[in-house]
VORO-686341 format. One record per residue (C-alpha): residue number from 1; residue in three letters; y, z, x. Coordinates in nm, 3 decimals. Layout:
N
<pt mivo="NUM" loba="ALA" north="Y" up="Z" east="X"/>
...
END
This chain:
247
<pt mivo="1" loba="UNK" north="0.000" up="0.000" east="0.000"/>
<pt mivo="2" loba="UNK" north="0.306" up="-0.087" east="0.142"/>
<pt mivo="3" loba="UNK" north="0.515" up="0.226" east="0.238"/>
<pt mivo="4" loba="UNK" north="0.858" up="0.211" east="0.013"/>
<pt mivo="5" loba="UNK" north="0.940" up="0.553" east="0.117"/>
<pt mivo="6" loba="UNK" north="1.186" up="0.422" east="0.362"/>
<pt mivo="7" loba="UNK" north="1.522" up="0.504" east="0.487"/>
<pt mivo="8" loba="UNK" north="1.745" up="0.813" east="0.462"/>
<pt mivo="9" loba="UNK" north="1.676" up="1.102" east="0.284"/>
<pt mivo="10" loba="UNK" north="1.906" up="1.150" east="-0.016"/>
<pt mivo="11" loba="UNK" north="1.926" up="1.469" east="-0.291"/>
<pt mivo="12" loba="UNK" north="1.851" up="1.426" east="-0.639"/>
<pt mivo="13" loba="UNK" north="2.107" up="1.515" east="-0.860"/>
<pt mivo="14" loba="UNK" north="2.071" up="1.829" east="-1.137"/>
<pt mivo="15" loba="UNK" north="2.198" up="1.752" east="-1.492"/>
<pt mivo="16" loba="UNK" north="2.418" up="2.092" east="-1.449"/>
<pt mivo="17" loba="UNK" north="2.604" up="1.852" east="-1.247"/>
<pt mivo="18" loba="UNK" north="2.696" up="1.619" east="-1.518"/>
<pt mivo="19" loba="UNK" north="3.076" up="1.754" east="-1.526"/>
<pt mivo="20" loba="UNK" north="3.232" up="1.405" east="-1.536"/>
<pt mivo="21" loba="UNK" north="3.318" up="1.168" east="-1.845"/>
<pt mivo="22" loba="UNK" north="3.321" up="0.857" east="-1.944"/>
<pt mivo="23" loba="UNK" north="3.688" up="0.706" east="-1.941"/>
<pt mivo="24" loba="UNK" north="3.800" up="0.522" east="-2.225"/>
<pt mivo="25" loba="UNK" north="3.713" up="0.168" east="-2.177"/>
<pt mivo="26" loba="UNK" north="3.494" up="0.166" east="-1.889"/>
<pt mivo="27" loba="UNK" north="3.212" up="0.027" east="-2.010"/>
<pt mivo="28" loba="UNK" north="3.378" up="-0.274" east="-2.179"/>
<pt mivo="29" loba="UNK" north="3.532" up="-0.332" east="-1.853"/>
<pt mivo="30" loba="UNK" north="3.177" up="-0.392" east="-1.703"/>
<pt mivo="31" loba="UNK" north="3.083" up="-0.593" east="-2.033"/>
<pt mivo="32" loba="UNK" north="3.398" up="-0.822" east="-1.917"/>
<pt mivo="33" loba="UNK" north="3.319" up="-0.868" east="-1.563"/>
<pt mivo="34" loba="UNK" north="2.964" up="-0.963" east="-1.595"/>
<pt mivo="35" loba="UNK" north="3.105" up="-1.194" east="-1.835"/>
<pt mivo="36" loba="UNK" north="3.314" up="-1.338" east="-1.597"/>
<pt mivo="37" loba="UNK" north="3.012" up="-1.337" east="-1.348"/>
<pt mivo="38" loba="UNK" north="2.798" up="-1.544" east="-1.560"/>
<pt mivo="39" loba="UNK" north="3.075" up="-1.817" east="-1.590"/>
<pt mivo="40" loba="UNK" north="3.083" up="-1.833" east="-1.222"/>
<pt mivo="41" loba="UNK" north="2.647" up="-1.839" east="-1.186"/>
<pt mivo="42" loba="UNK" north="2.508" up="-2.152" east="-1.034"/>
<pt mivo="43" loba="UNK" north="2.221" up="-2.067" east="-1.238"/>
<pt mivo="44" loba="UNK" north="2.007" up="-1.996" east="-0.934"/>
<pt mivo="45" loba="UNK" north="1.691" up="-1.705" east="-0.993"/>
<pt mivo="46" loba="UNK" north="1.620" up="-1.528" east="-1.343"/>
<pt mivo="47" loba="UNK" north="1.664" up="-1.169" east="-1.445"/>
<pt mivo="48" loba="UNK" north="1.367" up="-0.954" east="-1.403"/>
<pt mivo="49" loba="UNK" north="1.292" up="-0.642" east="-1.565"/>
<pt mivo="50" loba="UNK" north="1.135" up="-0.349" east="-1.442"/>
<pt mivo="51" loba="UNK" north="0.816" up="-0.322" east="-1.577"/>
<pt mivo="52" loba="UNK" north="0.512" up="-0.134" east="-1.611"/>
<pt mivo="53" loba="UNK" north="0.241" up="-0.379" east="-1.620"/>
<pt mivo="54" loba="UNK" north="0.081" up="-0.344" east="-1.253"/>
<pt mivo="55" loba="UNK" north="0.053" up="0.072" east="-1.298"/>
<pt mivo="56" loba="UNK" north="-0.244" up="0.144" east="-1.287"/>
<pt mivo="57" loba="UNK" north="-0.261" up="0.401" east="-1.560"/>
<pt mivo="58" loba="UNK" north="-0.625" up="0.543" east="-1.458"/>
<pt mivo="59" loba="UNK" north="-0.534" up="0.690" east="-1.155"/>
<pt mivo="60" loba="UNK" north="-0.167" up="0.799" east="-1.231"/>
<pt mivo="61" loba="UNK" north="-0.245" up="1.155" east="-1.310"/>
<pt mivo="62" loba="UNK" north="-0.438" up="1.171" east="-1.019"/>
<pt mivo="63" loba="UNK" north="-0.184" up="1.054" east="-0.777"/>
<pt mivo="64" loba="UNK" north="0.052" up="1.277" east="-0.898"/>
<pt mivo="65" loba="UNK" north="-0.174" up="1.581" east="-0.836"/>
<pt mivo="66" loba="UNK" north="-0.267" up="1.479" east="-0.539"/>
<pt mivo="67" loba="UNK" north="0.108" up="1.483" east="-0.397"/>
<pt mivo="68" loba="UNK" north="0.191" up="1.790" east="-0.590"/>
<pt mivo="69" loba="UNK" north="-0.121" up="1.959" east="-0.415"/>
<pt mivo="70" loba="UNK" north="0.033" up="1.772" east="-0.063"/>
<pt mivo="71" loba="UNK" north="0.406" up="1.868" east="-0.137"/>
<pt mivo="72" loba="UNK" north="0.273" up="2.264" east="-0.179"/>
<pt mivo="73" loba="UNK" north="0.001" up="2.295" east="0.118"/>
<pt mivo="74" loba="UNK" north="0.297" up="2.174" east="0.328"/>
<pt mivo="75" loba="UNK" north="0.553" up="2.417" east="0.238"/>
<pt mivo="76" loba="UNK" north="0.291" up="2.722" east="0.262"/>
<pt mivo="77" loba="UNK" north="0.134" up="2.586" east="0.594"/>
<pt mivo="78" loba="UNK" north="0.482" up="2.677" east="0.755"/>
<pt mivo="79" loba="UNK" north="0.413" up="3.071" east="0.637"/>
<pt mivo="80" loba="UNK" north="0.013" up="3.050" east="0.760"/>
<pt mivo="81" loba="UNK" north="-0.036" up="3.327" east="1.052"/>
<pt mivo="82" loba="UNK" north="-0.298" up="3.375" east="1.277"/>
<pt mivo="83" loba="UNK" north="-0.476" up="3.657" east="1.151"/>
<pt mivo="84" loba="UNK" north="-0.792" up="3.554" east="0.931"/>
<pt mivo="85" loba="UNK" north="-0.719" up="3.861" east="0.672"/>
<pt mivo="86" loba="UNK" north="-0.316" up="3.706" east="0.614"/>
<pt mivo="87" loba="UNK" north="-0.443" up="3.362" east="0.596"/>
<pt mivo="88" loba="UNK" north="-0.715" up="3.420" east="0.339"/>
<pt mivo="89" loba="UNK" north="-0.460" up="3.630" east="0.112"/>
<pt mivo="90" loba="UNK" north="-0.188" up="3.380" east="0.128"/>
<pt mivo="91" loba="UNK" north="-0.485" up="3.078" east="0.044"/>
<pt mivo="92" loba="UNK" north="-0.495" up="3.307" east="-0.276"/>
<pt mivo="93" loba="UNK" north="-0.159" up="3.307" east="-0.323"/>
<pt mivo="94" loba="UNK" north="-0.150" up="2.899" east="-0.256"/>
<pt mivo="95" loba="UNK" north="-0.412" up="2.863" east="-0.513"/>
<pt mivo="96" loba="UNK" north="-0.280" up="3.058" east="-0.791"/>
<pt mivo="97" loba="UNK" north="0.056" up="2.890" east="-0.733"/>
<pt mivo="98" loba="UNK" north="-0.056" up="2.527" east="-0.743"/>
<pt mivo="99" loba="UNK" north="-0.241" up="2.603" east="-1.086"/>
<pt mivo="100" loba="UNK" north="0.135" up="2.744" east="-1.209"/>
<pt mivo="101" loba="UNK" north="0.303" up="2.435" east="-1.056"/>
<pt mivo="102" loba="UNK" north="0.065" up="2.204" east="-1.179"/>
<pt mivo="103" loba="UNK" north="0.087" up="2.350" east="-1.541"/>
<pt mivo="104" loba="UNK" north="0.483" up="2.346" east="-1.524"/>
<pt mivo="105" loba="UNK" north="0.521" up="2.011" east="-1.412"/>
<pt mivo="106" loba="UNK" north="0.307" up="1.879" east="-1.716"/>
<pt mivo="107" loba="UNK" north="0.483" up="2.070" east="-1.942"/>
<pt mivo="108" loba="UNK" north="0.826" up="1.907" east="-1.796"/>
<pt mivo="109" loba="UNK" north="0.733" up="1.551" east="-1.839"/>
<pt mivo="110" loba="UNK" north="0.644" up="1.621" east="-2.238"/>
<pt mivo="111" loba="UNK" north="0.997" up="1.761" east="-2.276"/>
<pt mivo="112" loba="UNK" north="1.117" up="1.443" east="-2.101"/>
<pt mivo="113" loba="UNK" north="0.940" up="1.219" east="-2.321"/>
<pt mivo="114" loba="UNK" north="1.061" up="1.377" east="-2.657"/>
<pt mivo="115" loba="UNK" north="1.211" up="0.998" east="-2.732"/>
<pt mivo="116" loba="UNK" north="1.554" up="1.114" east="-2.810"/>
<pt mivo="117" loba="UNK" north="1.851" up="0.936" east="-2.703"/>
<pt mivo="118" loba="UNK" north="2.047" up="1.137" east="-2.393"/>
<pt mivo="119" loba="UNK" north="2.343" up="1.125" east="-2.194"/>
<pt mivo="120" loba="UNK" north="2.278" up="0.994" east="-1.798"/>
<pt mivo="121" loba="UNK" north="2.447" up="1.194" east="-1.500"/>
<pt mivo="122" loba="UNK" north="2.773" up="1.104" east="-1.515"/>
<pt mivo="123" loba="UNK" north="3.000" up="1.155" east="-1.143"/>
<pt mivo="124" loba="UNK" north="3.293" up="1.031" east="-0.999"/>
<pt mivo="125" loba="UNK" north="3.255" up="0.906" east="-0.690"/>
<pt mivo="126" loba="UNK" north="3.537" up="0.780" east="-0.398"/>
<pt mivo="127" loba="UNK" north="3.396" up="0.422" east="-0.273"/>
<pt mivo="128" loba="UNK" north="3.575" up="0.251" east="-0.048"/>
<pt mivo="129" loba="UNK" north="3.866" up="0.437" east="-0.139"/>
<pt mivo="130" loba="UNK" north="3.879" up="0.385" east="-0.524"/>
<pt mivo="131" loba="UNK" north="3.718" up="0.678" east="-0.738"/>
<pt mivo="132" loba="UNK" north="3.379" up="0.499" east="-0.936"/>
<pt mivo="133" loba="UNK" north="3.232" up="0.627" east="-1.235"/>
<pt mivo="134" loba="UNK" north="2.811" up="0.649" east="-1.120"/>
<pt mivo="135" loba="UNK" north="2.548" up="0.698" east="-1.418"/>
<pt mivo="136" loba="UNK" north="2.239" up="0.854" east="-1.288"/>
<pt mivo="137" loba="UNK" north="1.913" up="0.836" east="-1.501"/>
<pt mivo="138" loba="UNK" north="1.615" up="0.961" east="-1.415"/>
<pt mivo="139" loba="UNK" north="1.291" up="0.784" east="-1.486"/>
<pt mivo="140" loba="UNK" north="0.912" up="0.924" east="-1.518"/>
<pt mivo="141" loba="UNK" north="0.567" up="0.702" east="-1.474"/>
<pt mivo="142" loba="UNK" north="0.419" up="0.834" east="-1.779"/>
<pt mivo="143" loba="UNK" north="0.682" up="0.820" east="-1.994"/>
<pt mivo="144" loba="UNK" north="0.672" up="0.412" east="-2.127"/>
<pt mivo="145" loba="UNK" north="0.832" up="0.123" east="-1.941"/>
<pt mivo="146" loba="UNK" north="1.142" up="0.145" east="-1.786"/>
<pt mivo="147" loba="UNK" north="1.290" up="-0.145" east="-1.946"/>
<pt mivo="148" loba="UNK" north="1.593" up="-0.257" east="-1.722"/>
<pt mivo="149" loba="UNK" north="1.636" up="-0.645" east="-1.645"/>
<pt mivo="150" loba="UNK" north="1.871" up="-0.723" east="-1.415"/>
<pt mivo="151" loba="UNK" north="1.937" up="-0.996" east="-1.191"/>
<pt mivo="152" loba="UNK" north="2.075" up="-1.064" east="-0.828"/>
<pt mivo="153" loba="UNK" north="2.471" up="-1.177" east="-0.802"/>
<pt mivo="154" loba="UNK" north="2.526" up="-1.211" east="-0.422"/>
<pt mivo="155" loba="UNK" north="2.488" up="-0.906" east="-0.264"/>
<pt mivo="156" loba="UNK" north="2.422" up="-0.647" east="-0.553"/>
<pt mivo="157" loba="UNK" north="2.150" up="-0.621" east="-0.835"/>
<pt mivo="158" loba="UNK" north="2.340" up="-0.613" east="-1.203"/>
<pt mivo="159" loba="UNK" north="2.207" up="-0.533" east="-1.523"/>
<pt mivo="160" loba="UNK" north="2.144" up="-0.796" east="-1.746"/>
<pt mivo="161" loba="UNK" north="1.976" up="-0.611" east="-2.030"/>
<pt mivo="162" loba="UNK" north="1.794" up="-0.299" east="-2.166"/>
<pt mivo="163" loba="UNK" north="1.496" up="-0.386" east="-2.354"/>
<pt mivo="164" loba="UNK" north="1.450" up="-0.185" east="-2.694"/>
<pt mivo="165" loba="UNK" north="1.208" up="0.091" east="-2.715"/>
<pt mivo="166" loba="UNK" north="1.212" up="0.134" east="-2.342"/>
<pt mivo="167" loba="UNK" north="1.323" up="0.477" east="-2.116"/>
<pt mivo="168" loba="UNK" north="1.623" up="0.296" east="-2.080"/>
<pt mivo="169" loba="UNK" north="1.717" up="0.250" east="-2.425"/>
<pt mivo="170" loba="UNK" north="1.708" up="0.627" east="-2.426"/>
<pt mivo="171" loba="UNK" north="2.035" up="0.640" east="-2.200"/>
<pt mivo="172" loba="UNK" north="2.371" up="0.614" east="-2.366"/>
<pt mivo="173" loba="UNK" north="2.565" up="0.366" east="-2.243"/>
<pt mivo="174" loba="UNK" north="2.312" up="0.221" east="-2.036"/>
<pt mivo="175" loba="UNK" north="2.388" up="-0.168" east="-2.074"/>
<pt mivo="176" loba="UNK" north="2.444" up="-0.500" east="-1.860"/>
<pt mivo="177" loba="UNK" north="2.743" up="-0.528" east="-1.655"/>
<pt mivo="178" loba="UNK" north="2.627" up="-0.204" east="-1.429"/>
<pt mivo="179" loba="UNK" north="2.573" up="-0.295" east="-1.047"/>
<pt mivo="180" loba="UNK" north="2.273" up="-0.068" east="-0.933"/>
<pt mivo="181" loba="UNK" north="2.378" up="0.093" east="-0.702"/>
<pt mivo="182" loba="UNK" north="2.091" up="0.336" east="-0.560"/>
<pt mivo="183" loba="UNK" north="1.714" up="0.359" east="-0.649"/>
<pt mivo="184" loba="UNK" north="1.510" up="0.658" east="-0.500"/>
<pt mivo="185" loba="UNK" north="1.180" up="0.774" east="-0.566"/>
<pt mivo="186" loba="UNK" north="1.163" up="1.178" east="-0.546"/>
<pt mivo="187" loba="UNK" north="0.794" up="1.438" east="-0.585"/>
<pt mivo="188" loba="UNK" north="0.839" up="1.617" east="-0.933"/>
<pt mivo="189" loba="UNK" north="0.840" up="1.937" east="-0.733"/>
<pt mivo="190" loba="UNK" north="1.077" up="1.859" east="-0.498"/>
<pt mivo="191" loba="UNK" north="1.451" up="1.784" east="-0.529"/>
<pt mivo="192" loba="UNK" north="1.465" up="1.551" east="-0.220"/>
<pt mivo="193" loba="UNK" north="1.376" up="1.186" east="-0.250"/>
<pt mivo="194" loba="UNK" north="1.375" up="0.867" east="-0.035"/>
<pt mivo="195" loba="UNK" north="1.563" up="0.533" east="-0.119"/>
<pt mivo="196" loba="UNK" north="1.398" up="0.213" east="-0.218"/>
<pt mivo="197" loba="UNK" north="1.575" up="-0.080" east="-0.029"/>
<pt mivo="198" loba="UNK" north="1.475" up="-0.423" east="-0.120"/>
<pt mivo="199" loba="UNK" north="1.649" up="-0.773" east="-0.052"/>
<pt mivo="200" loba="UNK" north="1.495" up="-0.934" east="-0.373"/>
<pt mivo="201" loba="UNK" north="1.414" up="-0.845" east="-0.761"/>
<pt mivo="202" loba="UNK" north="1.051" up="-0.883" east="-0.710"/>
<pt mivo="203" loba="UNK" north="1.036" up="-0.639" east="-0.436"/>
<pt mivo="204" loba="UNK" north="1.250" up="-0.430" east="-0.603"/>
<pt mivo="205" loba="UNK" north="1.050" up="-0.383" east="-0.883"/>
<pt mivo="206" loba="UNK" north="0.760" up="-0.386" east="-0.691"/>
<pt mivo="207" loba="UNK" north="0.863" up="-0.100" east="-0.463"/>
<pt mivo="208" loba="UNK" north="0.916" up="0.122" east="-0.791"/>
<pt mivo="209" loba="UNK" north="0.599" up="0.047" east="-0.939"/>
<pt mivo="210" loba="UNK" north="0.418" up="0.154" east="-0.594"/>
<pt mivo="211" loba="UNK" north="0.653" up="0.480" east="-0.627"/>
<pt mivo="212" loba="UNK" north="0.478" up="0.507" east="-0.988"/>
<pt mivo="213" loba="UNK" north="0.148" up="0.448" east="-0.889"/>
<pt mivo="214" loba="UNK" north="0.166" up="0.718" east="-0.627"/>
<pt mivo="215" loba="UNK" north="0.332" up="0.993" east="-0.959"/>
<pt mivo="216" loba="UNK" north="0.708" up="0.982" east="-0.791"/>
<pt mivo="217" loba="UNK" north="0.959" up="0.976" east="-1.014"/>
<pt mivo="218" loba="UNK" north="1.253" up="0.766" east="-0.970"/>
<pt mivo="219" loba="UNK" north="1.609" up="0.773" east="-1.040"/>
<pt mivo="220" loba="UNK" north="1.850" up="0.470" east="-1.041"/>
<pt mivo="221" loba="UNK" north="2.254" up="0.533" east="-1.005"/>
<pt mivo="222" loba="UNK" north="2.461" up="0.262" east="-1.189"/>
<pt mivo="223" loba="UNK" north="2.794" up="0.169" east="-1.050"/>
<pt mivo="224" loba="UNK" north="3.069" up="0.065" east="-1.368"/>
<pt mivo="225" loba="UNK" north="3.264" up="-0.167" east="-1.154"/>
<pt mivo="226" loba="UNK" north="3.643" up="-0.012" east="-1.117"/>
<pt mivo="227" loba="UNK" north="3.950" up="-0.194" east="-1.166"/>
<pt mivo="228" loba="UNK" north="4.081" up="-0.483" east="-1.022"/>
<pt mivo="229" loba="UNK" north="3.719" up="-0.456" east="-0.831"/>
<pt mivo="230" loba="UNK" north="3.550" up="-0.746" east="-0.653"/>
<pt mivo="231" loba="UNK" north="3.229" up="-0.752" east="-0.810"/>
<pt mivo="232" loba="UNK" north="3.066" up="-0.916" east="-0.495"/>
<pt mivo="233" loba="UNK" north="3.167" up="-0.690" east="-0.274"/>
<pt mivo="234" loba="UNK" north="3.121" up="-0.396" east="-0.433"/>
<pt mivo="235" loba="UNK" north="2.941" up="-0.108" east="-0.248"/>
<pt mivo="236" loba="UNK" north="2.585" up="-0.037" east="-0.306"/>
<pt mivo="237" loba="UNK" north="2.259" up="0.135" east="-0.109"/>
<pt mivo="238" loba="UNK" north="1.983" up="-0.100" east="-0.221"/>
<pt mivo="239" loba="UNK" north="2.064" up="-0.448" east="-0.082"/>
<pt mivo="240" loba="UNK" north="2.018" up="-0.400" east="0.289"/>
<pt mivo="241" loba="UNK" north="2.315" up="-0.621" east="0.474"/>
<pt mivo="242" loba="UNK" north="2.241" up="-0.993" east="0.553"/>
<pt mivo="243" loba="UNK" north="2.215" up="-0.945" east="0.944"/>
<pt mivo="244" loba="UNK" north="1.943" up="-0.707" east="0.895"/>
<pt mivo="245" loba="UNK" north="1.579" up="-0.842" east="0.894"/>
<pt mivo="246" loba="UNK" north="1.479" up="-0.920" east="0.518"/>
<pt mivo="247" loba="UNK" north="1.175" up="-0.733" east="0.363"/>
END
């Protein structure tokens, strides 16, 4: 499987976070630019969307054990001593706290399927000198498709659609016109994740469906395009730059 788990290491953002709003108008502003985009298309490549269809479904649950069981052993290996009567007590102690973990985890992917609509993570952010409004959404393998197409405009990923009864249709305000601008795949017990880079939409996709495969969740921060803003040139962490080797 080809490692996606690349580049830096980046901290997933807590909903308590979500102090920001929505300014008036911001999202027809993206509606406008992509609008504008389109006109200017030479029609080359298709949107894609980001779908489920190569998870393999049997051994989800598994793989997410599996690196819930990894995630744990390595944070308790760093307390193991050297004294056989300390290191059998604290393999108790492992034990009985992977069954808890385990158990808690499940529990927090049913709440997060519970189908109700939700507002993403909503920051301001200063790029390149003008403050951006980032949604962040967070996105679980078991919980139905993703349901984002989106397509690649010169050197940033846009979204081009959110397909009906999808995790994305869940997210107000989630709608084309958003440049992605950050994908990373975190463990459900951890609050530290890696970034997925990718130079084209199939890779992309594919990337997040490995990250699914292996029970990561992923979360994808949308850029609404400020004003007066360059669409082409606007910053993002998922297209790699063009005099770096394409993957």
């Amino acid at each position: 499987m080809t490692d996606y788990r690349k580049s830096v290491q980046v901290a997933i953002d807590d909903e308590t976070t979500n102090t920001d709003h929505l300014d008036d108008g911001e999202l027809e502003r993206a509606e406008l630019m992509f609008q504008e985009m389109l006109g200017a298309d030479d029609g080359a490549g298709y949107d894609v969307e980001m779908s489920l269809d190569e998870i393999d479904v049997g051994n989800l649950h598994k793989n997410l054990y599996q690196n819930q069981m990894t995630d744990m052993k390595e944070d308790f290996n760093e307390d193991l001593v050297q004294k056989d009567e300390e290191i059998e007590k604290l393999r108790a102690q492992l034990a009985a706290a992977m069954k808890n973990k385990v158990q808690e985890v499940k529990e927090n992917l049913k709440e997060e399927d519970d189908g109700s609509t939700k507002s993403p993570i909503i920051q301001k952010h200063n790029l390149d000198g003008t403050l951006t409004t980032i949604l962040i959404c967070h996105f679980y393998p078991n919980s139905g498709r993703i349901g984002i197409k989106f397509k690649r405009f010169k050197d940033g990923f846009f979204v081009t659609g959110v397909l009906p009864d999808s995790q994305a249709a869940r997210f107000a305000g989630l709608n084309r016109g958003l440049l992605i601008f950050e994908v990373v795949s975190w463990s459900p017990l951890q609050k530290m994740g890696m970034t997925i880079p990718a130079q084209r939409s199939s890779k992309l996709v594919k990337r997040i469906m490995e990250a699914f495969n292996a029970g990561y969740n992923v979360t994808i921060k949308f850029v609404i395009p400020p004003v007066g803003a360059d669409p082409y040139k606007l910053q993002q962490h998922v297209i790699r730059p063009s005099n770096r080797k394409r993957k």
